[in-house]
Residue frames relative to the residue before (quaternion, step in Angstrom):
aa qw qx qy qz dx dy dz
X 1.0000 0.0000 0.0000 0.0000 0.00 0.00 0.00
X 0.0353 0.7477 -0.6579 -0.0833 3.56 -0.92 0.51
X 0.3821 -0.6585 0.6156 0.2034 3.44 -1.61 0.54
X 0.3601 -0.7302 0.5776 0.0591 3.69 -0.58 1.83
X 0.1496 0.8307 -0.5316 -0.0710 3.76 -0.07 0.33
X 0.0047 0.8075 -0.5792 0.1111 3.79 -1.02 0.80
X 0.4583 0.6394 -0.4265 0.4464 3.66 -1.16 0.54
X 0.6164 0.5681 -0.4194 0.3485 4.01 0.87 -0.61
X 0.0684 0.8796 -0.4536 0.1257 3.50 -1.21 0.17
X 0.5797 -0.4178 0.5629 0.4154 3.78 -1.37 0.07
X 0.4555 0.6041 -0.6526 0.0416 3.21 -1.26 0.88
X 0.6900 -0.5038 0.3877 0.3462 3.40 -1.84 0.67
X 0.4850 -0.6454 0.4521 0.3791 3.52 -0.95 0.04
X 0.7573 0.1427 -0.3063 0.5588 3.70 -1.00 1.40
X 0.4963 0.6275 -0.3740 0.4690 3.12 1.45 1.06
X 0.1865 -0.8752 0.4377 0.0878 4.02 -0.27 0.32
X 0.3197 -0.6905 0.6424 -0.0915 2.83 -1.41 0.97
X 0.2280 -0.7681 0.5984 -0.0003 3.43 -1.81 1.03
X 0.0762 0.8277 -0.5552 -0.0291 3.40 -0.67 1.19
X 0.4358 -0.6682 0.5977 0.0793 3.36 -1.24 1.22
X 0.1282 0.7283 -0.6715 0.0467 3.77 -1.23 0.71
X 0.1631 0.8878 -0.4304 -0.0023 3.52 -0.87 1.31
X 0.5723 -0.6144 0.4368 0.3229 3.27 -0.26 0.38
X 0.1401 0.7060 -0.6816 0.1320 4.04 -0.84 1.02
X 0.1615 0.6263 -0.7596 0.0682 3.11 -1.61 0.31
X 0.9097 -0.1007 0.0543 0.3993 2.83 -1.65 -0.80
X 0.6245 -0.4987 0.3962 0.4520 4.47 -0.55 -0.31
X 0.8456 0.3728 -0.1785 0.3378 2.81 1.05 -1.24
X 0.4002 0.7756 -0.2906 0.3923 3.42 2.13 0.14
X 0.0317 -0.6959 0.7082 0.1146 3.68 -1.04 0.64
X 0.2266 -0.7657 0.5972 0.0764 3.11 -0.89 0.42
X 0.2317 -0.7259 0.6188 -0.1912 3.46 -1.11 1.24
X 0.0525 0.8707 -0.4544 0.1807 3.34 0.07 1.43
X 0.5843 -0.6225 0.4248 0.3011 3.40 -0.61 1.09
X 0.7552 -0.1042 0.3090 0.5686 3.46 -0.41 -2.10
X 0.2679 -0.6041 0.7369 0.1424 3.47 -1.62 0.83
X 0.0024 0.5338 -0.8441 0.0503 3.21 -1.57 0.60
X 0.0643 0.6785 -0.7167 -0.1475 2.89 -2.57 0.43
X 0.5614 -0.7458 0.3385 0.1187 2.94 -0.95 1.52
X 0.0048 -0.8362 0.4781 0.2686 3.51 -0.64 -0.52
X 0.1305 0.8578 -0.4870 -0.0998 3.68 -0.83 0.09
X 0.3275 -0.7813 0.5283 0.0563 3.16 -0.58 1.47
X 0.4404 -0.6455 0.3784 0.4961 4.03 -1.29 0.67
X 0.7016 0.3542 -0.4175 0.4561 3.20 -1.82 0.76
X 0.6743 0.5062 -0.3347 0.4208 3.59 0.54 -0.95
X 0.4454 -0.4275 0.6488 0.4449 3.10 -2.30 -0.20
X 0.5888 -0.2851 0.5528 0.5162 3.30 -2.54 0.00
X 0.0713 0.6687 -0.7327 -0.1049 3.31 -1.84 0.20
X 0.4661 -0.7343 0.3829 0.3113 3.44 -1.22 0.32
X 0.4205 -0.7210 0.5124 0.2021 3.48 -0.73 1.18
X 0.6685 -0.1156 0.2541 0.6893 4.27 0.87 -1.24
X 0.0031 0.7013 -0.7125 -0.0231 2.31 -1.93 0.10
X 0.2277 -0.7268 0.6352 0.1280 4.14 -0.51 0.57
X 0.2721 -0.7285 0.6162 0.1248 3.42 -1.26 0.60
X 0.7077 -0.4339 0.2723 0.4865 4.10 -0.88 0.44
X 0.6375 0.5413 -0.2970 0.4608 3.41 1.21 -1.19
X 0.4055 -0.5504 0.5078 0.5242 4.18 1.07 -0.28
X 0.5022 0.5138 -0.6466 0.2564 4.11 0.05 -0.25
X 0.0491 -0.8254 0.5550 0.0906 3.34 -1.53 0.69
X 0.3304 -0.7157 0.5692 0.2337 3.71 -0.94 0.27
X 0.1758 -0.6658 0.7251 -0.0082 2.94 -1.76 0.18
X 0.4173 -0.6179 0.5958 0.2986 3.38 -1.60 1.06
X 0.7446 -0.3428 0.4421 0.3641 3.50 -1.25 0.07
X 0.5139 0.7718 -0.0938 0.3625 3.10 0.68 -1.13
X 0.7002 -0.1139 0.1774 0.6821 3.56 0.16 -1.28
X 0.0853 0.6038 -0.7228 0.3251 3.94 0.51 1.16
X 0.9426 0.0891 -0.1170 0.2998 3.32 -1.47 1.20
X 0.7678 0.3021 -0.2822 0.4894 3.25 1.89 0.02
X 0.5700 0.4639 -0.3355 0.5893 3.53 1.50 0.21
X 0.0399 0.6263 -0.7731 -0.0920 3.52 -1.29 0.03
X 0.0406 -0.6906 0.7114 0.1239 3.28 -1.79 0.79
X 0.2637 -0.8312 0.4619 -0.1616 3.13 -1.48 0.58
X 0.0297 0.8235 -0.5666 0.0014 3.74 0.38 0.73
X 0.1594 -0.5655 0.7959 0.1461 3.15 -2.41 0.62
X 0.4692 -0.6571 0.5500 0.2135 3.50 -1.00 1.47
X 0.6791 0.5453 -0.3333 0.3611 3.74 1.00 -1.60
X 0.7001 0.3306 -0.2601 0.5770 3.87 1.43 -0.53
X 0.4314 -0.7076 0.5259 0.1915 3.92 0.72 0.06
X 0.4496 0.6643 -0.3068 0.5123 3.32 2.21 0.65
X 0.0359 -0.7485 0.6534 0.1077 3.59 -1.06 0.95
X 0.3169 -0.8526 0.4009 0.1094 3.57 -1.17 0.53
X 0.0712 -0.9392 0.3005 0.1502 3.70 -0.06 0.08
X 0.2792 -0.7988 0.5167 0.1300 3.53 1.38 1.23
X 0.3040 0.6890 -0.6566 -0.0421 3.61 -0.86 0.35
X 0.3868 -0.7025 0.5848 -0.1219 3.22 -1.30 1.51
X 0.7977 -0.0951 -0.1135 0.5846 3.84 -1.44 1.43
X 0.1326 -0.7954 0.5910 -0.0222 3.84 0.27 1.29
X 0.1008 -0.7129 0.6835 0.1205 3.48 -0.62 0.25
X 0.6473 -0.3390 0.4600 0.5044 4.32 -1.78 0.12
X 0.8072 0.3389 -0.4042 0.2651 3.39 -0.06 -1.28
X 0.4173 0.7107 -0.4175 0.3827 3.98 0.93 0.01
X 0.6448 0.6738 -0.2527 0.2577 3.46 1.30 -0.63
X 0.1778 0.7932 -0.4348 0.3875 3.34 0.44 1.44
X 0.6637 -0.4646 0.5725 0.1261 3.11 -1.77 0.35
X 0.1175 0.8873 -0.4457 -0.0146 3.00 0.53 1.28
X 0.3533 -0.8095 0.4674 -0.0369 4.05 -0.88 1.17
X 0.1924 -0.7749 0.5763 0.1747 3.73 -0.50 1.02
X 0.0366 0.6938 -0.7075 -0.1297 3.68 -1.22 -0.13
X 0.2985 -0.5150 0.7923 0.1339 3.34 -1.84 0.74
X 0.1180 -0.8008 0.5394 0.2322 3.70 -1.03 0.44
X 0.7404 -0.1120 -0.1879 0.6355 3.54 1.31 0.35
X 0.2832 -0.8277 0.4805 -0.0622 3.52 -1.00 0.98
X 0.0669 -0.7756 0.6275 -0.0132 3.86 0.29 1.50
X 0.2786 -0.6635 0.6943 0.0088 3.57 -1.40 1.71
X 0.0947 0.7305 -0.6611 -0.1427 3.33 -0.41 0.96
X 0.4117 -0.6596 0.5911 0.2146 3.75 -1.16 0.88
X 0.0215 -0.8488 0.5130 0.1262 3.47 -0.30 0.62
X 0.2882 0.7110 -0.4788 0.4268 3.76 1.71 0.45
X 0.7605 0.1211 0.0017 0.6379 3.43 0.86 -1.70
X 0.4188 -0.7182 0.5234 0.1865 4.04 0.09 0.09
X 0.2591 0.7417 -0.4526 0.4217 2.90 1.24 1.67
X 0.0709 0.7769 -0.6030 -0.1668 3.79 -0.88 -0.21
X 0.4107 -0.7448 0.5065 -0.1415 3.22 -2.12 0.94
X 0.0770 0.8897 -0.4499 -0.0053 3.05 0.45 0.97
X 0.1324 0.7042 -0.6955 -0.0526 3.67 -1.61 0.74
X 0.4416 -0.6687 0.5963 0.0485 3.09 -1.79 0.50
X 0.8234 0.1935 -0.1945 0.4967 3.64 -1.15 1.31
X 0.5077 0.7020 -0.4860 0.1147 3.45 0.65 0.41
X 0.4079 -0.8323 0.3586 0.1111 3.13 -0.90 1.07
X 0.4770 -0.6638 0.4844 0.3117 3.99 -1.01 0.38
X 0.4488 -0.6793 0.3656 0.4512 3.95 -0.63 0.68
X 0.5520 -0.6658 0.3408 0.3684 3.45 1.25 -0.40
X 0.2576 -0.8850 0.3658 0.1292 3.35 -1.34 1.03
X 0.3185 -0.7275 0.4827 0.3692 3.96 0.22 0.13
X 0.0097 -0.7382 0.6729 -0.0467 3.40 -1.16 1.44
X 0.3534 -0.8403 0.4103 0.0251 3.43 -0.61 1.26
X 0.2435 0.8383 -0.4856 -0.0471 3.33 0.76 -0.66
X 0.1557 0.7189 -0.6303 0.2483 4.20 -0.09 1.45
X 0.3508 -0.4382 0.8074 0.1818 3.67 -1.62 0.22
């Protein structure tokens, strides 16, 4: 399974932006995913976590972007999302999906597959005047 992320970009500050993160593999694969999280990492900095949603839809949020991010997942696309709203410079970061555990159900042979921690290649969010 790999996680296809897209959506990063140049934007002004108090300006917004939409990242996408999905899960692909094989055709015949569905995927079934536990928790989403997105990460962030900024230069010089550690990764930290930006959200995360949980199977049940309940989501968190760092302190941080409380009230200006929303995430959001669609199970039918194996896609989480991360709307982020009134961007500010310090947001500028590397921004990083994760699946923390991931059942592959082959439906060619009606097998499943589990892994754990998979990560997104990452997106650049800019956020400059």
């Amino acid at each position: 399974v790999q996680l296809v992320e897209s959506g990063g970009g140049l934007v002004q500050p108090g300006g917004s932006l939409r990242l996408s993160c999905a899960a692909s593999g094989r055709s015949s694969s569905i995927f079934h995913i536990n928790t989403w999280a997105w990460y962030r990492q900024a230069p010089g900095k550690q990764r930290e976590p930006v959200a995360d949603i949980t199977s049940g839809f309940l989501p968190n949020y760092a302190d941080s972007v409380k009230g200006r991010f929303t995430i959001s997942r669609d199970n039918a696309k194996s896609t989480v999302y991360l709307q982020m709203n009134s961007l500010k410079p310090e947001d500028t970061a590397v921004y990083y999906c994760n699946a923390d555990s991931v059942r592959i159900y082959n439906s060619a042979r009606g097998t499943n597959y589990y892994t754990r921690d998979v990560w997104g290649q990452g997106s650049q969010v800019t956020v400059s005047s």
